[in-house]
N, C-alpha and C positions, 0 to 999 in steps of 0.2 A: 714501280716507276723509278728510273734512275736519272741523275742528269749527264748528263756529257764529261767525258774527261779529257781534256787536251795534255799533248807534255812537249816540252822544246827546253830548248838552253836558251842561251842570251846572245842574239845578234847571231850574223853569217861569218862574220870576217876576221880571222883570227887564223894569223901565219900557221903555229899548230899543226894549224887541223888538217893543214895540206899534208901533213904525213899520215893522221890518223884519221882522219874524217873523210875527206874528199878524194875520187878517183882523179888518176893522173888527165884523164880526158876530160874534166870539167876547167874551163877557164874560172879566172878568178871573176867575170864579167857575169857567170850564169852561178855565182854560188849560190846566190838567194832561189834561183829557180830551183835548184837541185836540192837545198835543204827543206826548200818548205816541203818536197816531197817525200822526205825521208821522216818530218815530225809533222805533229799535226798545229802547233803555235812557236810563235817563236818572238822574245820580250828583245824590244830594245832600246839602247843603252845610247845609242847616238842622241835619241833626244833632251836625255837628261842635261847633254853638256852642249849640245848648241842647238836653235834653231832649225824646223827644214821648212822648206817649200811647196807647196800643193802640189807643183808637179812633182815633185820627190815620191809624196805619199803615194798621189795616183802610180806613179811606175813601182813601185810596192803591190800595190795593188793586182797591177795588171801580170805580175810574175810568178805570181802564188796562184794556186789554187781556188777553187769556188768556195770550197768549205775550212779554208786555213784560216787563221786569225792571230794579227798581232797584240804583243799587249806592249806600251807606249810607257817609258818615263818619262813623267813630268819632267821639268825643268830645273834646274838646281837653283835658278833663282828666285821656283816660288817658294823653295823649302828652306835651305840653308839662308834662314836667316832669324834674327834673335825674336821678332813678333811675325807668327803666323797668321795673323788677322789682317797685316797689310798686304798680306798677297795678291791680291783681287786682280790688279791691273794685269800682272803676271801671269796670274792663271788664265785671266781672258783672253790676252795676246796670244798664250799656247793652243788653246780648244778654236780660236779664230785662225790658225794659223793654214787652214788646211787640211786637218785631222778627217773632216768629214767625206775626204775622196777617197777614204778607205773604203768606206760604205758597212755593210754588214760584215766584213775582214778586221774590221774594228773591235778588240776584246778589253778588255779592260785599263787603265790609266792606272799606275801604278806612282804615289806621291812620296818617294824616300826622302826621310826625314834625316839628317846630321844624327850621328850617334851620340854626340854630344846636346843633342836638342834634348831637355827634361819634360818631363808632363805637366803640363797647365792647363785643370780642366776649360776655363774661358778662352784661352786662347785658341787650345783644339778645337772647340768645339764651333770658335766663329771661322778657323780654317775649313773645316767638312760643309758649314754653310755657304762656300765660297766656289765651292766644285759645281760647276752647270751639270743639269739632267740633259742637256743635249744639245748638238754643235750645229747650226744650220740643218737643224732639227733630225737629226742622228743620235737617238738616244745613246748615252755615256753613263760607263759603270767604271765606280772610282773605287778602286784600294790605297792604304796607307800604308809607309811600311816604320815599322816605329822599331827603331834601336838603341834606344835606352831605358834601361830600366826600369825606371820609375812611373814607366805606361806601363808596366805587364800588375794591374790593375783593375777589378770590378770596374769603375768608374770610366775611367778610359773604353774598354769594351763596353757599357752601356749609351757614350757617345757618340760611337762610331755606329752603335745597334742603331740608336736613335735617327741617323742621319741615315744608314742605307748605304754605310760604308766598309767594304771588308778591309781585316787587317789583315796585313802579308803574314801568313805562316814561317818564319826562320827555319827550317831544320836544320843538325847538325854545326853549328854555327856557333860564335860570341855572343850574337843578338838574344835578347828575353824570345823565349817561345811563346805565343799568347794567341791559341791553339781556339779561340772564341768562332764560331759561325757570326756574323753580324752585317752580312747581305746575302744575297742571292744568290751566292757563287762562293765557291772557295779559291785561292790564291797561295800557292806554297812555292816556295823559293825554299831546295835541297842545297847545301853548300860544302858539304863533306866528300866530295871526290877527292882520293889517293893515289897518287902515285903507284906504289904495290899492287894495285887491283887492278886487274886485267880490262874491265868496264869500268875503273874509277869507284866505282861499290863493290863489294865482297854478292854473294848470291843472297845473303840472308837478308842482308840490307837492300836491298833491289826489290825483293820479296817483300821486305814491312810497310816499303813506298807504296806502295803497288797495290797492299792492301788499303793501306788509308786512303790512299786515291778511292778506291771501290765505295769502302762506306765513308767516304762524303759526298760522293754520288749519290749513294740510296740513303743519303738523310740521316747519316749516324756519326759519332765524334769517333776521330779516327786513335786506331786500337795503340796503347801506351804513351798519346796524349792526355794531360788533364785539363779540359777548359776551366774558367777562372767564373763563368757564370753556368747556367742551365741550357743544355744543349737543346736547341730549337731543331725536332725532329725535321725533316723536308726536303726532299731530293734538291742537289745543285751543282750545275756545272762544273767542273774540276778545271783549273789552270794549273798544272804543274813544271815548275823549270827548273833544271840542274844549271848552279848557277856557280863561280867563285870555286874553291877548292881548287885541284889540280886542274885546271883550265884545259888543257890539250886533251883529255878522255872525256869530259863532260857529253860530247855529243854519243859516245858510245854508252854513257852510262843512261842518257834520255833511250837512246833505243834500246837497253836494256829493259826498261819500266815499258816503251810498248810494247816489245813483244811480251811482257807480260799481260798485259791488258786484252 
């Protein structure tokens, strides 16, 4: 048994792409219809920095596909901020906002954290208690994305295990890699797309994504990662998004990794 692997970049809308992504006959008004049918998820980044609207979401909704799924950043005001434990009101406002007119299009909550944010097992641990199990009763699967070092840590990954919270996987990146299984789903965020590379990755690199995708699917740590605890065998859905790096090939480097798949 395997789980599911999804792969997308970040968001539709990005000048770019209009050379490299998007045929000339797509308006800029159908780009979401036209991308979700070229990737199978697609993370976005609008809601990290403000507010939307139920109907926002529902017209999201209604433009994608049956079987696509967004993955949602949290709000920068639950995260960027010196105690993680006061976030509550924040978080509630976000998951009350509307989220649940996604319906089952709804994939994961992603909570980025300031790279400047250090590790506090107390305070972490009362922020992962503070993520609802579900929004007008739409179950909600929460990841974290921790960019500072001093989480890339046993302890940190045994609180996040505890809680039923995945950690964003960094690859290629500044960010600590902390490559731990600790929910039900895996979450990787690829950030090394190049300029020089025809797909933003070289073939060999496309190929390594590709596999690790695979055996975190079929319940295995992915090959030339090292987790920091004991990898919990068990098939689990894949979320993977080319994300940052050379921004303008990222969508050819996500189709890259499908046609691998």
């Amino acid at each position: 048994m395997t789980g599911r692997i999804r792969v997308g970049v970040g968001g539709w809308s990005y000048e770019p792409w209009r050379e490299t992504f998007y045929p000339a006959d797509v308006p800029k008004a159908r780009e979401l219809e036209w991308a979700s049918r070229q990737f199978t998820t697609l993370e976005v980044n609008a809601t990290f920095y403000r507010g939307q609207s139920r109907e926002t979401f529902q017209r999201w909704h209604d433009a994608v596909p049956e079987d696509f799924v967004f993955a949602l950043k949290g709000p920068r005001y639950s995260t960027n901020r010196k105690v993680l434990a006061e976030a509550g009101e924040s978080v509630d406002r976000f998951c009350a906002s509307g989220i649940a007119a996604l319906g089952p299009k709804l994939g994961p909550i992603n909570w980025q954290l300031a790279p400047t944010k250090r590790f506090d097992a107390e305070d972490f641990a009362a922020f992962l208690a503070l993520l609802p199990p579900e929004a007008e009763g739409l179950p909600l699967r929460h990841a974290v994305e921790l960019r500072h070092e001093s989480f890339a840590c046993v302890e940190a990954v045994e609180i996040a295990r505890a809680a039923g919270v995945a950690i964003v996987l960094a690859g290629d990146s500044e960010y600590p890699v902390i490559a731990d299984a600790t929910a039900g789903f895996v979450y990787a965020r690829i950030m090394g797309t190049q300029e020089g590379e025809a797909a933003g990755y070289s073939d060999a690199a496309l190929d390594a994504w590709a596999a690790r995708a695979r055996d975190w699917a079929a319940g295995k740590s992915g090959a030339g990662l090292e987790p920091l605890t004991a990898w919990q065998r068990k098939p689990r859905d894949v979320f993977l998004y080319v994300i940052s790096g050379f921004k303008a090939l990222n969508p050819l480097a996500a189709r890259g990794l499908l046609s691998r798949l």
